[in-house]
FIVEXPA-927817 format. One line per 4 residues: their letters; for each residue x, y, z of C-alpha. Coordinates in steps of 0.25 Angstrom, whole numbers. Layout:
residues N
A) X/Y/Z; ...;
//
This chain:
residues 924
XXXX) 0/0/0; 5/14/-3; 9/20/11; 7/35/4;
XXXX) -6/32/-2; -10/26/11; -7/37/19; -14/48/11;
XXXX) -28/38/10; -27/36/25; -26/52/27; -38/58/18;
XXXX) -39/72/21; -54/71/19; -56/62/33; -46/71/40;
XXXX) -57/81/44; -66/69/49; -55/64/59; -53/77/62;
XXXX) -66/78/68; -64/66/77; -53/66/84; -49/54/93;
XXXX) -46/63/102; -49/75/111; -47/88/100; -36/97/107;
XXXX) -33/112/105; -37/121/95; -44/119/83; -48/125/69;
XXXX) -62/132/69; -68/117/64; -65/112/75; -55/99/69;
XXXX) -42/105/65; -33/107/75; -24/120/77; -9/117/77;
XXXX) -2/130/75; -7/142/78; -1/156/71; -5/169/77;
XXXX) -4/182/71; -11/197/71; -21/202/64; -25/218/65;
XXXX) -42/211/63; -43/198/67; -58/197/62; -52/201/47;
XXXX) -40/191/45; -50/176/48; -48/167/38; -53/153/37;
XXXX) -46/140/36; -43/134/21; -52/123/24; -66/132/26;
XXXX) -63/142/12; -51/137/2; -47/153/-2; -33/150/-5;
XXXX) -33/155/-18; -38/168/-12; -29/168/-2; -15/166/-10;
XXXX) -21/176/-22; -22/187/-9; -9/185/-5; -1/186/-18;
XXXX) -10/198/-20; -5/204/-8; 9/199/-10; 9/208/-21;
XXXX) 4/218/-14; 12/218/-3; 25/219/-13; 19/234/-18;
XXXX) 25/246/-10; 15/248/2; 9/261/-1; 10/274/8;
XXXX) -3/271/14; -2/258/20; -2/255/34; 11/247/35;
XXXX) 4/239/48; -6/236/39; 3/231/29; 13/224/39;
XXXX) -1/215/44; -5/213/28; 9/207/26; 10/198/37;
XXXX) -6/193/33; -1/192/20; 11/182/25; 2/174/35;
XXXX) -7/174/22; 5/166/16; 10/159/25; -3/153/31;
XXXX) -5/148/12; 8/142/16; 3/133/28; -10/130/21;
XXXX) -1/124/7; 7/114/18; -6/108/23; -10/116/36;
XXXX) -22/122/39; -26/135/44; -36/143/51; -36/157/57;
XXXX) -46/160/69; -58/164/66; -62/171/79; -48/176/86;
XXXX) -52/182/98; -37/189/102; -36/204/94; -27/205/83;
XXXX) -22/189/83; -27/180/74; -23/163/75; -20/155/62;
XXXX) -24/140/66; -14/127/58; -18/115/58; -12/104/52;
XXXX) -21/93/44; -15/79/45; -8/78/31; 1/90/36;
XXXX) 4/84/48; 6/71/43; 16/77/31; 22/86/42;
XXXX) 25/74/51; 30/67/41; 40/77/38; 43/81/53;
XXXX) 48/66/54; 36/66/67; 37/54/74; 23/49/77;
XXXX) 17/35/84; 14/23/75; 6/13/76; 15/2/83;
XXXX) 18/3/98; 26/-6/105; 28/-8/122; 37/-2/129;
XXXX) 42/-10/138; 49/-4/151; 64/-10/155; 68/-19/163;
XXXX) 81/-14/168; 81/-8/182; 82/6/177; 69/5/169;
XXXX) 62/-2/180; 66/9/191; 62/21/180; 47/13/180;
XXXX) 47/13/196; 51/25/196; 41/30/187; 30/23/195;
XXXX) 32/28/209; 33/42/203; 19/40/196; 13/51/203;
XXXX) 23/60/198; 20/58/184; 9/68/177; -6/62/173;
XXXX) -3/61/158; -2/49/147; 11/55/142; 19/51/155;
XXXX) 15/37/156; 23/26/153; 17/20/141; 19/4/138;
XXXX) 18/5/122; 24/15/115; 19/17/99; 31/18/90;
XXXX) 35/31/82; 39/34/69; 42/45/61; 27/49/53;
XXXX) 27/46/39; 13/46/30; 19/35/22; 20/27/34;
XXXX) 5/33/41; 1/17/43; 10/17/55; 5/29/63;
XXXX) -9/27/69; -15/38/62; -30/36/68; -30/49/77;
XXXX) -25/59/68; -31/70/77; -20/67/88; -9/58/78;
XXXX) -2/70/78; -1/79/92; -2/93/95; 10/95/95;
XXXX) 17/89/85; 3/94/74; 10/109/80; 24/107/77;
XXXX) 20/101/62; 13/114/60; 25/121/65; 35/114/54;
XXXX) 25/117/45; 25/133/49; 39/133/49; 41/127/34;
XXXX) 30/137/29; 36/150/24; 30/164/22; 38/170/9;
XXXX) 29/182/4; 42/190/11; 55/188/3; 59/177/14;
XXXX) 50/166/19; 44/166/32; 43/156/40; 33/154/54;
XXXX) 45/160/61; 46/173/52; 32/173/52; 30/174/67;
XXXX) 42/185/68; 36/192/58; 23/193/64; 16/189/55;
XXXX) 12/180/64; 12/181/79; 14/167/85; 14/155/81;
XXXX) 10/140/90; 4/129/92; -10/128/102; -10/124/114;
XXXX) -19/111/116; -30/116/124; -34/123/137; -27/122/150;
XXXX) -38/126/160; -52/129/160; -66/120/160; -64/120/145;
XXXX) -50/113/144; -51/100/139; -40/88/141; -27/92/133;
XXXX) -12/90/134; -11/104/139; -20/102/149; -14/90/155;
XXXX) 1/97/154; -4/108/163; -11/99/173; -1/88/175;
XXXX) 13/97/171; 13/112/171; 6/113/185; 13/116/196;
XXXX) 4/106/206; 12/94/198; 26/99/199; 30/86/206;
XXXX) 25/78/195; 33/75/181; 31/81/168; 22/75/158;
XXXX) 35/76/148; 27/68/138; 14/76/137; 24/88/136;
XXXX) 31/83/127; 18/80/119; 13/94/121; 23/104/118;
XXXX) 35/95/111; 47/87/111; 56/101/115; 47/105/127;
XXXX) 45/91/131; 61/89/132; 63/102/140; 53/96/152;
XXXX) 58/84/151; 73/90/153; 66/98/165; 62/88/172;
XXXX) 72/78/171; 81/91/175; 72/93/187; 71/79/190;
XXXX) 88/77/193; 87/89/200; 79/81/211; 93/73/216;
XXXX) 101/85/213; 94/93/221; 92/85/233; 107/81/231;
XXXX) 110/97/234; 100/98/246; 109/85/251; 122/94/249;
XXXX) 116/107/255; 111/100/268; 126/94/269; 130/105/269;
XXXX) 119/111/278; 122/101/289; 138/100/287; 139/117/289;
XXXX) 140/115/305; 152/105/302; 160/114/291; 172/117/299;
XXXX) 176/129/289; 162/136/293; 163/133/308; 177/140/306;
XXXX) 173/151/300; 160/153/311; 171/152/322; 172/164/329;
XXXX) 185/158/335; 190/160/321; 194/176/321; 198/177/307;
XXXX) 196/191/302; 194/191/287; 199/203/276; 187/213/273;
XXXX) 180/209/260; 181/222/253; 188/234/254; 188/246/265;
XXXX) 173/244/268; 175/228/273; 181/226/286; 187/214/290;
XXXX) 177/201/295; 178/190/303; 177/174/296; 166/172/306;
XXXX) 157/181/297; 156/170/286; 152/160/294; 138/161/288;
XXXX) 143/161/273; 152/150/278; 142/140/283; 134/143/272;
XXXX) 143/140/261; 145/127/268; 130/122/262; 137/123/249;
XXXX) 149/121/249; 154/108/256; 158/93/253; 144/91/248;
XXXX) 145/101/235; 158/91/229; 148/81/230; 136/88/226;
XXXX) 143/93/212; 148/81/209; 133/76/210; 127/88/203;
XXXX) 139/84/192; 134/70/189; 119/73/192; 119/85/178;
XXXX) 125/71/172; 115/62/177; 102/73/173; 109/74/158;
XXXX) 109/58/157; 95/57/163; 88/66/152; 96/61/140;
XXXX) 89/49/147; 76/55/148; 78/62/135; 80/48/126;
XXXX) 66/42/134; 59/55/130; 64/52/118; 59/38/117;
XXXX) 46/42/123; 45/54/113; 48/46/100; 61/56/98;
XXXX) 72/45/97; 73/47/82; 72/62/82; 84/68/78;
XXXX) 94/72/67; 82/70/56; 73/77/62; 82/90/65;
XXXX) 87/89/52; 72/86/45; 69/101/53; 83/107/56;
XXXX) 81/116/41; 68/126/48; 77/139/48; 72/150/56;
XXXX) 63/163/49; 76/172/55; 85/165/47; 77/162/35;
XXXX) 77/179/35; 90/179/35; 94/170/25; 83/177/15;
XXXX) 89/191/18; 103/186/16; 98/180/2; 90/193/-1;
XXXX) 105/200/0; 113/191/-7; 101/187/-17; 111/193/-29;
XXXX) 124/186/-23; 120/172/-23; 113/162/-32; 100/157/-30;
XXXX) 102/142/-26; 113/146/-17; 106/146/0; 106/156/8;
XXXX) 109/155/22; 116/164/33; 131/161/37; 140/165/48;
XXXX) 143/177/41; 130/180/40; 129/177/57; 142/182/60;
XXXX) 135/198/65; 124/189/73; 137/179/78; 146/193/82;
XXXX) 133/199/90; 131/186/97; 145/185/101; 147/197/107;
XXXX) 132/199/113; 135/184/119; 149/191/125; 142/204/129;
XXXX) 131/196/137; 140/187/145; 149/200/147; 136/208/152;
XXXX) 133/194/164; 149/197/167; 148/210/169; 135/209/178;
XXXX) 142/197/185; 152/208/188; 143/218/193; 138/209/202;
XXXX) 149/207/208; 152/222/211; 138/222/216; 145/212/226;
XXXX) 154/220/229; 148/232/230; 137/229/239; 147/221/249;
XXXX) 155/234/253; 142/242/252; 137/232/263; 149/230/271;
XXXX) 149/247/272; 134/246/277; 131/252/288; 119/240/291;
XXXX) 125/229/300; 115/219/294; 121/224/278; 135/221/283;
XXXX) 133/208/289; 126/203/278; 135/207/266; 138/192/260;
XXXX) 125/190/258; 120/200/254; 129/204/244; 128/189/239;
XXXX) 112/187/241; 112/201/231; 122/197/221; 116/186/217;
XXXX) 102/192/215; 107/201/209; 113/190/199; 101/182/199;
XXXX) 92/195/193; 103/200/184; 104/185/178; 89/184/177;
XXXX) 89/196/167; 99/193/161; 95/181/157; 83/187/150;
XXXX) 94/196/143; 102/187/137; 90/177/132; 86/188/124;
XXXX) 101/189/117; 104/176/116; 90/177/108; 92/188/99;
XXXX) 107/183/98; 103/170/93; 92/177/82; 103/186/77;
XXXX) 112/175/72; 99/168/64; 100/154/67; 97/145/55;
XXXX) 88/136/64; 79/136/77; 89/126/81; 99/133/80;
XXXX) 93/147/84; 89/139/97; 103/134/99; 110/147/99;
XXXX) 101/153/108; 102/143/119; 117/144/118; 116/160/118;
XXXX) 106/159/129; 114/149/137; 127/156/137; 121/170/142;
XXXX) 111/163/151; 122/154/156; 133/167/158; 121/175/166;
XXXX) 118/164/176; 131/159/179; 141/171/178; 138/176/193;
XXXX) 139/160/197; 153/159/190; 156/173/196; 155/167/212;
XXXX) 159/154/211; 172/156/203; 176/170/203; 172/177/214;
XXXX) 182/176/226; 194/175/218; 197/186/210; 196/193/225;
XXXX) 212/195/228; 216/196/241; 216/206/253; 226/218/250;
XXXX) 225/214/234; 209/214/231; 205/212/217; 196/225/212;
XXXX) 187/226/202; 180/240/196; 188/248/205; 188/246/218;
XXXX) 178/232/219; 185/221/227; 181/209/220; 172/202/230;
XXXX) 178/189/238; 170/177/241; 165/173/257; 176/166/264;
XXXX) 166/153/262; 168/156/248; 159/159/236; 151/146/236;
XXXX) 140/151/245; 138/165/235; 138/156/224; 128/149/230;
XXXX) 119/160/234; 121/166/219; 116/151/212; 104/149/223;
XXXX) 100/164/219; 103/162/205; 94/150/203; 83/154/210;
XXXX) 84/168/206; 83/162/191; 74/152/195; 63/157/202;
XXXX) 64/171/194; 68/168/180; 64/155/179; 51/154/185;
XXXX) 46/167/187; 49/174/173; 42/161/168; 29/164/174;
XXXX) 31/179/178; 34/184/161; 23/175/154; 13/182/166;
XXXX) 18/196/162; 17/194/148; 2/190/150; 1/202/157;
XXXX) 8/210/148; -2/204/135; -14/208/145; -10/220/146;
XXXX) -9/224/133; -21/218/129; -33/225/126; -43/215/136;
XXXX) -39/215/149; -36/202/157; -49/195/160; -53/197/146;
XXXX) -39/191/139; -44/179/150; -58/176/143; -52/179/130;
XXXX) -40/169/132; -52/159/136; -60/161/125; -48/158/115;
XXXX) -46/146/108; -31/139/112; -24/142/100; -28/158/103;
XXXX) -26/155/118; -12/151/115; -8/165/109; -10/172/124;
XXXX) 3/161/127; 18/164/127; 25/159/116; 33/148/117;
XXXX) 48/152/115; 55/138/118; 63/131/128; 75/136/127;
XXXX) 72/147/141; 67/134/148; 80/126/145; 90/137/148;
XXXX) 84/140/162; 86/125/166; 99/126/160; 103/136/168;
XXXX) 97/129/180; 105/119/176; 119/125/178; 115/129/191;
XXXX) 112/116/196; 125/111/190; 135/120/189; 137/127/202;
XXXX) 130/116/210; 142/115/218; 139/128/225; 125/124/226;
XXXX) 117/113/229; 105/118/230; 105/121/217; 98/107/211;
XXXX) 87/111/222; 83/124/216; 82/120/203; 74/110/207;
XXXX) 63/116/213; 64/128/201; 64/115/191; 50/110/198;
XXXX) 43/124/196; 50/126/184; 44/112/176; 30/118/179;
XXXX) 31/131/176; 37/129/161; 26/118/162; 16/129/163;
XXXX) 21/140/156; 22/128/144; 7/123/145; 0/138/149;
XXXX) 7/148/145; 16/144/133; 11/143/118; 13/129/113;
XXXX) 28/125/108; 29/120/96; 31/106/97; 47/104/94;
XXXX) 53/89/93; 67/86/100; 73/75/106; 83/81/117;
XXXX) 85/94/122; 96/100/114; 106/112/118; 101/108/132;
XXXX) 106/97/133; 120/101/130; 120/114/138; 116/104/151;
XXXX) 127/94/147; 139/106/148; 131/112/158; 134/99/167;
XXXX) 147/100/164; 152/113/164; 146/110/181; 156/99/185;
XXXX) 168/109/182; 159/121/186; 157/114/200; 170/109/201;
XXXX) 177/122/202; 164/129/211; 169/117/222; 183/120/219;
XXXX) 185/135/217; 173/139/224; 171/131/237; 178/128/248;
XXXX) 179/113/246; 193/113/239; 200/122/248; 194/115/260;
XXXX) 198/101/255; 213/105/253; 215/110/267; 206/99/274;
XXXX) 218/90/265; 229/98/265; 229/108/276; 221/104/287;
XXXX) 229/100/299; 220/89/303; 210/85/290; 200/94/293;
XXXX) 193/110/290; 198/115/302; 206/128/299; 202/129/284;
XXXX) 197/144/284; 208/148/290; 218/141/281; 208/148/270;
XXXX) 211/162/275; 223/170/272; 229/180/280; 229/197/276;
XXXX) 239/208/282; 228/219/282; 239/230/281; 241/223/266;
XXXX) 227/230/262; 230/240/251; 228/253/255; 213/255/253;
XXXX) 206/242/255; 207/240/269; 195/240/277; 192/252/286;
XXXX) 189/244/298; 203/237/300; 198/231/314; 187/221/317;
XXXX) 182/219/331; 192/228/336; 204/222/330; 212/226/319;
XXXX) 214/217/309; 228/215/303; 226/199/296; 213/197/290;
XXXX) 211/182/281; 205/182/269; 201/169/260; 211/165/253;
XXXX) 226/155/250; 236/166/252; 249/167/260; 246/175/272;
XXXX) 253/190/272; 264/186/280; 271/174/271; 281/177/261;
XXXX) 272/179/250; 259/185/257; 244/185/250; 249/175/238;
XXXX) 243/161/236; 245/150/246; 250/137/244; 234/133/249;
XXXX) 230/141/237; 235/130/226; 233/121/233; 219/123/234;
XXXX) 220/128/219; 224/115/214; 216/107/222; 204/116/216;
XXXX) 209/113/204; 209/97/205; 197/98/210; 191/102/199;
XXXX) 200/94/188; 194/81/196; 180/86/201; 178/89/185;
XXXX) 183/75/179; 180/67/190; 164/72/189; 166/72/174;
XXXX) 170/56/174; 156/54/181; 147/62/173; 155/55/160;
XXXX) 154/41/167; 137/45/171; 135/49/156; 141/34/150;
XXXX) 134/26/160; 120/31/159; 114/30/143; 108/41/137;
XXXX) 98/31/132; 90/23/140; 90/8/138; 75/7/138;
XXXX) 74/19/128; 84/12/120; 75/-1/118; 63/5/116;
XXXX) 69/13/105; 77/2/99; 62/-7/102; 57/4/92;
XXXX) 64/3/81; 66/-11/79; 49/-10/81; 49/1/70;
XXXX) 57/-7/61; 47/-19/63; 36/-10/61; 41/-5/48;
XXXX) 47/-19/42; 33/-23/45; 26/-14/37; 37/-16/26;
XXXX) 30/-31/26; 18/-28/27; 20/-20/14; 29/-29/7;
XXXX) 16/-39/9; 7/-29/3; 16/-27/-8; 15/-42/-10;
XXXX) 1/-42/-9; -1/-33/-20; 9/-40/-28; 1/-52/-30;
XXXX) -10/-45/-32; -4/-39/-43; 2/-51/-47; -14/-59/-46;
XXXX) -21/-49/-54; -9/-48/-65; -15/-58/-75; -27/-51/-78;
XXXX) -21/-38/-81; -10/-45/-89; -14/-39/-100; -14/-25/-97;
XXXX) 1/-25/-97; 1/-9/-99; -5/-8/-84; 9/-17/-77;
XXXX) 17/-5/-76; 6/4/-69; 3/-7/-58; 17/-8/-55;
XXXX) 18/6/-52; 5/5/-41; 12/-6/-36; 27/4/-36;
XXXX) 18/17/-29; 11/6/-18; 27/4/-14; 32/17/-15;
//
């Protein structure tokens, strides 16, 4: 039988209508005015009289011919000089009808039909329906390679081995946590895919035609199609892109499936995402990845899934850090370098910490700082980065893991190479503009078959201005980072000069607590700054692609973002404290600022205060409260402005149909905003864990809010995404791998540089008369002649408690004033250096031995995956050879059928050659 024959008799387009009508299944979102076709795509644009534009649909009044004879009539029209008298508004709004006019010719010649609303009840916006009949989306499938499920389905069988039988346990004590929806279930048969072919229609079960082809996927057919569509009544073609940019429409999506709330809100995939995933009553539940995944797309299915494996690992790193913090908590009475320093047996005077306004201090003053600085920096913190190191390992294997069983689940094993390279040739409107102006130039200078396309030269201005704006931008976080710390300075004489008591006894903190506020607001705004660059960055050098327009701008984005939030970090945890000098030979800065030391506890517990206020100044304000605080003010900004006031735009929005309702929605600008906050996140979990363990903890309870609140803002407030296929997480995944690495040397250095736990280890093994901490502070102190002061900079209180003061200690290795070479580096001092040093060349390789050792022994596939796939071709290839027999036997059939009726046609010998070639069309 002739596959292709038997396709196009199996799909009449007379009986399409008729099943149409009855549905096998409950009708969802909007539909034509008849009530049977169903919107896909929705294009919005202005109109100046929306009751003088309506037309009706081709199917109602076939007035092509009209239409086209219009619009060469005023394609000619338009070429004419405008004369004197016309309104060029007027004339601007004639053009774009003109090229919607086109445009909208074009879609009906591919097979689409359309139908603009007859009663739109928004001023001045009018709504152009698409829908696609089941030939276009059958031939548009076809061509998108669109895996779809067959007929045959086969049993999944769940392993055997322990693994697979704790993974089911698992997933039956935590039954409760899993949403109410058919998605998550564990399903016992599995129907195979294949990618759709019309020739090969006897495969798919093609009874429910209404529902064969999902929301989603009818949307993003209709998308392809827009895209491939051109507009050329200018002297380029105009794609959907153009067209939007252009105004000539105003937006451009896919509607929602139905109604959220109210009496009148039946049953729908929406509906059950906002009541089982984008409420906050089931936070403690999982996500329904797969009904996400079915609802808005492979991409946005893939970010969640991500989150929440992210948030899952963050549970044992975050109790992990708890652990460490508690040990310290409960060790700080036992710390023999903070019990020495809050003796007050111990009179040690210190040197004053800046010049003439400081007096000189008693050690006894730090003993808060001191004990406090214990909670993060102890034996613990080794142990804890060395956790945190193989735990960013442990979360990268378990989501390649997760990734290949989605994967599976998803039918996205084959998707790859052919596909992108089937899709990779959509070039963007922007550059399309480009290239035609460029040929538009050199239209006399080349020859006509030679293409056309933009080069490094022609990119090399946009490369320049990147370049040095990329430079400019990280020079501008410098500078800040700068001021900052002048602030610091500034503010700590200020305050030691108070004449409040309570403002001099707390000048630490408050200079600390200040700074890094301070900080946190300038990276919030910043941040804001640089997205918009990196943006218009990106758009000046006209990448050839989305892809690659989407690649450039997370790198930009990443590299500024990534400068912003970690400058000031860098700034404490490796700067700050030594590039101070010493007593009598301060380093200044702008004059007459003393660059700022670090607390004799050292600069672990400001860097500390500086990442707790960082994440949950970025957390709980840009995160979470721009997310819902902007799209609030934006709503009241489009009340404001419009003509009805709030109550009525309420009734109004009620009264809508959902394809109209969807307008009032924020457009949907991707994921990239989403990823770089997490990413981020992610760097503070990882690379300075060492200073803080509590940092799991905090993203962990911003990650739990986090899930529902883009849940909602997705499912309510959100247009619908177009649905995008994918099969990994792309860029992310790379930035998330260096990310972990760069973290093992990052934390190796903060515990060698920046802690005490070097220098304490050297003198417990090296110095210590008798094995233990006793004496350290003091072997950490070296001694100053105050008459060594330069002339100046001494304070104007020499005495304290009515003493004067001739030797003060400061922190530091340095001969004391009275050996032969006074103030230079002690022997201690390298010591300590090199051991510093070790300590990192061995903390790096040795941790980097076990990451490499984790990443070999655990597969990136699954072995039950690994069956069921391999169970799935070899079932594939069955079904197809038995298809190829069943044919081959209907071949012979007819064979000898020919062969039995062959003697009473013997005679008509002129009729052999025809009946061979049936016979040649029925095997083609």
């Amino acid at each position: 039988m002739d596959s292709t024959k038997g396709w196009s008799d199996s799909i009449p387009m007379k009986t399409l209508d008729a099943e149409d009508r009855a549905p096998l299944c409950p009708r969802l979102g909007p539909y034509f005015a008849d009530g049977q076709r169903r919107v896909d795509y929705v294009l919005a644009y202005h109109v100046q009289k929306p009751g003088d534009i309506h037309r009706k649909s081709p199917k109602f009044g076939d007035d092509n011919f009209i239409r086209r004879l219009r619009r060469s009539l005023s394609i000619r029209s338009s070429r004419a000089p405008l004369q004197p008298e016309e309104d060029p508004e007027i004339a601007a709004q004639d053009t774009k009808r003109f090229k919607r006019e086109e445009f909208e010719d074009n879609l009906r010649e591919t097979g689409l039909e359309l139908e603009t609303s007859a009663e739109c009840k928004i001023p001045g916006i009018a709504f152009l329906k698409i829908h696609a009949p089941w030939n276009v989306l059958c031939r548009e499938a076809e061509f998108m390679k669109l895996k779809m499920p067959t007929n045959k389905v086969y049993e999944v069988k769940q392993g055997s081995n322990i693994v697979e039988k704790i993974r089911l346990f698992i997933h039956k004590v935590t039954s409760p946590l899993h949403p109410k929806v058919d998605a998550n279930k564990l399903e016992s048969v599995k129907p195979l895919s294949h990618t759709f072919s019309r020739e090969k229609a006897h495969l798919f079960d093609l009874s429910d035609r209404e529902n064969f082809f999902d929301s989603k996927t009818r949307s993003s057919i209709v998308y392809e199609v827009l895209k491939r569509t051109k507009c050329t009544r200018d002297m380029y073609s105009m794609g959907i892109t153009s067209l939007l940019a252009n105004g000539v429409y105003t937006s451009a999506y896919p509607p929602h499936d139905g109604e959220i709330e109210g009496v009148n809100a039946k049953p729908n995939d929406r509906k059950t995402l906002y009541e089982e995933w984008a409420s906050y009553s089931v936070f403690y539940k999982y996500q329904p990845i797969g009904l996400i995944r079915k609802y808005f797309g492979d991409k946005v299915g893939l970010y969640f899934a991500w989150l929440g494996v992210y948030t899952q690992m963050l549970i044992p790193a975050a109790i992990v850090g708890v652990i460490v913090f508690l040990y310290g908590c409960a060790t700080v009475d036992d710390n023999i370098p903070s019990m020495e320093i809050c003796d007050p047996r111990n009179n040690i005077t210190m040197c004053p910490l800046c010049d003439r306004a400081c007096s000189y201090w008693k050690l006894m003053r730090a003993c808060g700082t001191a004990r406090a600085s214990h909670l993060f920096d102890n034996p613990a913190t080794v142990f804890f980065s060395i956790f945190m190191a193989l735990w960013a390992v442990l979360f990268m294997e378990h989501w390649k893991r997760r990734q290949m069983r989605l994967n599976y689940v998803w039918d996205r094993t084959g998707f790859g190479e052919e596909e992108q390279e089937e899709h990779k040739d959509h070039n963007r409107a922007e550059y399309e503009v480009r290239v035609m102006q460029k040929a538009l130039r050199q239209e006399n200078s080349i020859s006509k078959d030679e293409k056309v396309k933009l080069t490094c030269t022609d990119r090399l201005p946009a490369y320049l201005t990147t370049m040095t704006m990329m430079a400019f931008m990280i020079s501008v976080t410098f500078a800040i980072v700068f001021g900052v710390v002048l602030y610091r300075i500034t503010i700590k004489t200020a305050l030691h000069v108070s004449s409040y008591p309570a403002a001099r006894g707390n000048v630490r903190a408050t200079v600390k607590t200040t700074a890094a506020i301070i900080n946190v607001i300038i990276i919030i705004i910043l941040d804001e700054v640089y997205g918009t660059v990196a943006r218009w960055l990106t758009v000046l050098e006209v990448p050839k692609t989305d892809k690659s327009f989407e690649e450039r701008l997370i790198f930009k984005t990443f590299v500024l973002k990534f400068v912003n939030a970690f400058t000031p970090i860098v700034y404490l945890a490796f700067f700050r404290g030594r590039l101070v000098g010493r007593p009598g030979n301060y380093l200044y800065v702008v004059g007459s600022y003393r660059m700022e030391e670090c607390a004799h506890a050292g600069c672990l517990m400001e860097l500390c205060i500086q990442l707790c206020i960082t994440m949950l100044g970025k957390q709980l304000i840009q995160n979470n409260l721009f997310e819902i605080g902007i799209p609030k003010l934006k709503k009241m900004l489009h009340k404001k402005n419009s003509e009805m006031d709030s109550k009525q735009q309420e009734e109004l929005i009620k009264t809508l149909p959902q394809h109209e309702r969807d307008h009032f929605l924020c457009p949907f600008v991707g994921l990239n905003p989403e990823y770089m906050e997490m990413i981020i996140q992610f760097g503070m979990v990882t690379l300075f864990v060492a200073s803080f363990p509590l940092a799991p903890l905090f993203a962990l309870l911003n990650n739990v809010i986090e899930i529902r609140l883009d849940a909602k803002k997705f499912v309510m407030e959100l247009r619908r995404p177009i649905a995008g296929r994918a099969k990994n997480i792309g860029i992310w995944y790379n930035l998330l791998r260096g990310l972990s690495k760069v973290a093992v040397i990052v934390n190796a250095f903060v515990i060698a540089f920046t802690s005490d736990f070097v220098p304490r280890l050297v003198y417990q093994h090296m110095y210590s008369p008798d094995g233990t901490m006793h004496g350290f502070v003091n072997h950490s102190l070296s001694y100053f002649n105050v008459s060594d002061f330069e002339p100046g900079t001494d304070p104007y209180q020499p005495m304290i408690l009515g003493h004067k003061v001739k030797l003060c200690r400061y922190k530091d290795y340095r001969d004391p004033p009275w050996s032969s070479t006074p103030y230079d580096l002690s022997k201690e001092f390298w010591a300590i250096l090199a051991v510093r040093l070790a300590f990192v060349v061995v903390f790096q390789n040795v941790v980097m031995l076990m990451r490499d050792f984790i990443d070999w022994l655990i597969p990136e596939i699954p072995k039950d995956i690994s069956l069921k796939i391999h169970k799935e071709k070899v079932l594939m290839v069955e079904l197809f050879m038995k298809e190829e027999h069943g044919r081959r036997l209907a071949r012979r059939d007819s064979h000898n059928h020919n062969s039995c009726t062959s003697p009473s046609s013997s005679n008509q010998s002129p009729q052999q050659p025809r009946s061979r070639a049936v016979l040649n069309t029925n095997r083609s």
